[in-house]
Structures are given as structure tokens and as C-alpha cells.
N, C-alpha and C positions, 0 to 999 in steps of 0.2 A: 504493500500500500504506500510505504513512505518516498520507494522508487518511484512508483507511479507518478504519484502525489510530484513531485520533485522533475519529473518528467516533463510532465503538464507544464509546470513552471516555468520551465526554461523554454519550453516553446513559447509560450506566453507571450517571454520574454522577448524572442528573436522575432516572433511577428510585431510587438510593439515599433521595435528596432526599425524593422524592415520598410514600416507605413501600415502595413494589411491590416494591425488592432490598431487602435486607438488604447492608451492608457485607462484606469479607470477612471482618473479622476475627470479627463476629458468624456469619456462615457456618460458619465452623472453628470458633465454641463451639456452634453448634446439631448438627458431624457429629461431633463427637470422640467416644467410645466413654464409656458413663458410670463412674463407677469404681465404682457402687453394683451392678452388673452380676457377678454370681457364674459360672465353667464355666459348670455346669447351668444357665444361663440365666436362673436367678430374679434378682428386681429387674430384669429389663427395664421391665416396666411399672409399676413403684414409682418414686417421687421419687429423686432422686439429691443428698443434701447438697451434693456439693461444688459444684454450680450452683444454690445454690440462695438466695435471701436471704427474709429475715422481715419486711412489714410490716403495722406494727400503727397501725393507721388511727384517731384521735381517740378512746382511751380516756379519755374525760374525767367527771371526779366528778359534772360537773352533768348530763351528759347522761346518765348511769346512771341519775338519776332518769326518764328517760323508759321506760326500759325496760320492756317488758311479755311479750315471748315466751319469756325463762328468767330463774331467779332469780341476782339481781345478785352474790351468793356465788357461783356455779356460774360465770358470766361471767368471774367476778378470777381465781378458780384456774385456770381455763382457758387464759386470755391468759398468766397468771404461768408456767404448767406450756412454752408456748409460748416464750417469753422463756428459760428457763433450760435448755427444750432445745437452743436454738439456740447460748446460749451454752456448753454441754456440746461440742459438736458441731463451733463454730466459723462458723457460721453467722451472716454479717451480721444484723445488727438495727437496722432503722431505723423510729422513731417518728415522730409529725407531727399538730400541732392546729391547726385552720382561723384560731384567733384565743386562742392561747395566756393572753390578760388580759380573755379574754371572761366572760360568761355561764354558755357552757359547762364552765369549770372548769377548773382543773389536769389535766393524764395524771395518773391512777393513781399513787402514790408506788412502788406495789411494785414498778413496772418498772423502776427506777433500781436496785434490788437484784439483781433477776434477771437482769437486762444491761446490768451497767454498761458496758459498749463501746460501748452501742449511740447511732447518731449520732442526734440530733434534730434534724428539722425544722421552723423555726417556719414557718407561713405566711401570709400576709398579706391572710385572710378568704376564699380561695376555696374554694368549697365541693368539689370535684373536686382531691384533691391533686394529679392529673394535669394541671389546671391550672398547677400552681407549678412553674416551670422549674428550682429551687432544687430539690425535690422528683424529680423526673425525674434531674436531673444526677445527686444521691446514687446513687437506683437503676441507672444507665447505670455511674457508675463503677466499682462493684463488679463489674462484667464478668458477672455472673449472669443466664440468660435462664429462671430459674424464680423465681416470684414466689410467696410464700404470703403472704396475706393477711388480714387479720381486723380489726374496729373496730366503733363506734357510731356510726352505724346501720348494718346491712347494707343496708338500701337507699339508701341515699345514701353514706356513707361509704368503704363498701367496692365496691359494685357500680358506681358512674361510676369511678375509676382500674382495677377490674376490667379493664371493657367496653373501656377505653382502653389500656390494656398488650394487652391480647387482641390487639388492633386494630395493633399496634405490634408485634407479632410475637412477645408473651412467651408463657411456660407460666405459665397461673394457676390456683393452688389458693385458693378461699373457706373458712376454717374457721368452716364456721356457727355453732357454740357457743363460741367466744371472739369471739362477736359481739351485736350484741341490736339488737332492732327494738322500735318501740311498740306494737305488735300481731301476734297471728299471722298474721293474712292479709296484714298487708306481708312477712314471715318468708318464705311460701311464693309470695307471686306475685315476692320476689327472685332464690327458689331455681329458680322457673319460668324468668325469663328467664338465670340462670348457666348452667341447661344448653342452653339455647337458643344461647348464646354459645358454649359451648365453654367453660367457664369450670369447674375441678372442684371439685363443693361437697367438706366432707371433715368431722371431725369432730378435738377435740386429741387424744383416746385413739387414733383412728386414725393421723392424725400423727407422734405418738409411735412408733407401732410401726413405722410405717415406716419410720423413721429408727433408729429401734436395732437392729433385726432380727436380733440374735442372744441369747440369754444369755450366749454364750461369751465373753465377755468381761469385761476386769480394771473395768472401770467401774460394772459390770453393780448393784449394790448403790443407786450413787448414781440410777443409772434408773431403779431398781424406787422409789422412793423420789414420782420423779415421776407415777408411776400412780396412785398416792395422792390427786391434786389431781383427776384426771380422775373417778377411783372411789373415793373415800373407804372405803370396806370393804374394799379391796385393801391399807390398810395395815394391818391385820388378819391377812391373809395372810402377807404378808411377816413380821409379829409371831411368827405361832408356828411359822414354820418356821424364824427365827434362833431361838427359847426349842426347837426340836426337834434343829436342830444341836449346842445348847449341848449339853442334856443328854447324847447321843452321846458328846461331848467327854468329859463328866464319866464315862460308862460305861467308860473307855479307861482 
């Protein structure tokens, strides 16, 4: 029995090793019940914040100039809106640039605003952050087996650690528009092989609602606030139903 017993083990062990198990511990966060889960059963198949972490794949100034598939305004607010829902929310936030004193440029200033918690990772030229064990470790520690993602390029940037977390046993969400390609047809033959992977493309506005899913709440103002970034004429909206409430106010 003790052989056996000891047998088992070591297999256990060599498929944990190998990828084919999962650990237990990662076991019990992939069965636990999500908290984003209402009675009525909605948000089953929604995103679940509390497993969930943000990364935001080489937003860097010079490579924005590569950009051709959306405009590089539309890209900032996007990633930005991305960044400060997470950090609304509590959602890890981890950044990372392939050669931080390259070519490429600085990350983005705004992201040090909109999340300042969030860790960075330098790395050390590899083009595949899934490459950098430093990179991996961050992601692994945060105990999160939902990955959302977004960066410059989608096809390289985002789509290799994509395909490699997939492959590693994450849930990954691609946010195609807090992302940018040099072309559209790199854009769609990306979004071609993401669903081919299993991999769920998504959108920030979509994002966003997923993650806030109700109005009824005390925060609800500073949210509606972030829709704005996504839909610029939604803060318009928001405008004259506070100048509709005022007046109310003043009717009383």
C-alpha cells in the first residue's frame, strides 16, 4: 500500500511538473464558486473580478507610433479606462516592457496615474513576456487564474503570452481596442487565431460592464465617469441628467 500510495505520488508529481495537472491549490481556485455569481444565476458566464488580474503588455510611446488599426487617442483612453477600473475594483495591475531604455519608449505616463499599485515589470529584451520568469512569477503570485490582457502589438505582444497562459491553464480575455496592430489585416488574422485558441477577444466598454454590472451602487457616479473614455458622448449623458436632477432639486 505504502508503495502504491508513494507511486501515485510521484506521478502526481511529474504531471504537475509537466503542465497535464494542475497543483491542488490551483485546483481549488479553478472549483471555488465565483463571487460574481448572483441566485438567479447571472454572471455565470461573465468575468469574475475577484480572480481576476490586468495585464497591460508594452504600452510604449514609440511603439504607438507604429500603430495603424485604431487611433492612438482611442488606444490611451482605452488602456487608461482599463487601468483605473481595475484599480476601482481592486484588481491587480501588472505592466511590463520588453527593453524598458529601448527604442520602443517609455509605458505610457498615464498608467502610473490610473494605477499606481500596479507592479512593473522590467524585462530583459524578450519579446514573449511569457518568456521572463520574473514576469510569470508576478502573474503566478497573485493566485489569479483569469488573465485580461491588452498591449502593443496584438500580434506579438499580447497574442504569444496569450497563447502561453492558455496553454498553462489560464482564462484569457484579449481587449482588442486597448490594443493596436500596424495594420488591419495583422488586427484580424490575431483575432483569427485568439479564437482559435480559446482565447476571448473583448472590447474596454464591454469590460467595463462586466465588471460593474449594476447601477445600484454607492460608487456608481465615479463609473459612469469611466464610460466616458470608452464613449466620449456618454459624458454628455451623464451631463444633463446631473443639470436634470439639479433642477428637481431646485423644484422642491
Amino acid at each position: 500500500m505504502f508503495i502504491r500510495e508513494s507511486f501515485s505520488a510521484v506521478v502526481a508529481a511529474l504531471l504537475v511538473s509537466a503542465g497535464v495537472l494542475l497543483p491542488s491549490s490551483a485546483l481549488a481556485q479553478s472549483e471555488r464558486k465565483p463571487s460574481s455569481v448572483l441566485p438567479s444565476g447571472g454572471g455565470q458566464a461573465l468575468i469574475d473580478p475577484s480572480d481576476t488580474v490586468l495585464l497591460l503588455l508594452d504600452h510604449q510611446t514609440g511603439l504607438f507610433q507604429t500603430v495603424k488599426d485604431i487611433g492612438i487617442t482611442e488606444l490611451r483612453n482605452n488602456t487608461v479606462l482599463l487601468a483605473k477600473l481595475a484599480t476601482m475594483f481592486n484588481i491587480p495591475v501588472i505592466t511590463t516592457a520588453s527593453e524598458p531604455n529601448g527604442p520602443n519608449g517609455p509605458l505610457m505616463p498615464e498608467l502610473a496615474e490610473a494605477a499606481p499599485g500596479a507592479i512593473f515589470v522590467p524585462r530583459k529584451g524578450e519579446v514573449n513576456a511569457w518568456d521572463n520568469p520574473d514576469f510569470v512569477a508576478a502573474v503566478r503570485k497573485t493566485g489569479k487564474k483569469t488573465l485580461v490582457m491588452a498591449g502593443v502589438w496584438t500580434s506579438v505582444c499580447v497574442m504569444f503570452p496569450a497563447l502561453d497562459a492558455k496553454a498553462a491553464g489560464y482564462k484569457v480575455y484579449a481587449v482588442i481596442d486597448a490594443s493596436g496592430d500596424p495594420s488591419e489585416l495583422a488586427s484580424r488574422t490575431t483575432l483569427a487565431r485568439f479564437t482559435q485558441a480559446g482565447i476571448i477577444p473583448t472590447s474596454a466598454n464591454a469590460m467595463l460592464s462586466e465588471v460593474h454590472r449594476t447601477w445600484a451602487r454607492p460608487d456608481a457616479m465615479e463609473i459612469a465617469k469611466l464610460y466616458s473614455l470608452a464613449a466620449p458622448n456618454y459624458q454628455a449623458v451623464a451631463e444633463s441628467y446631473q443639470k436634470a436632477q439639479e433642477s428637481v432639486r431646485l423644484k422642491k
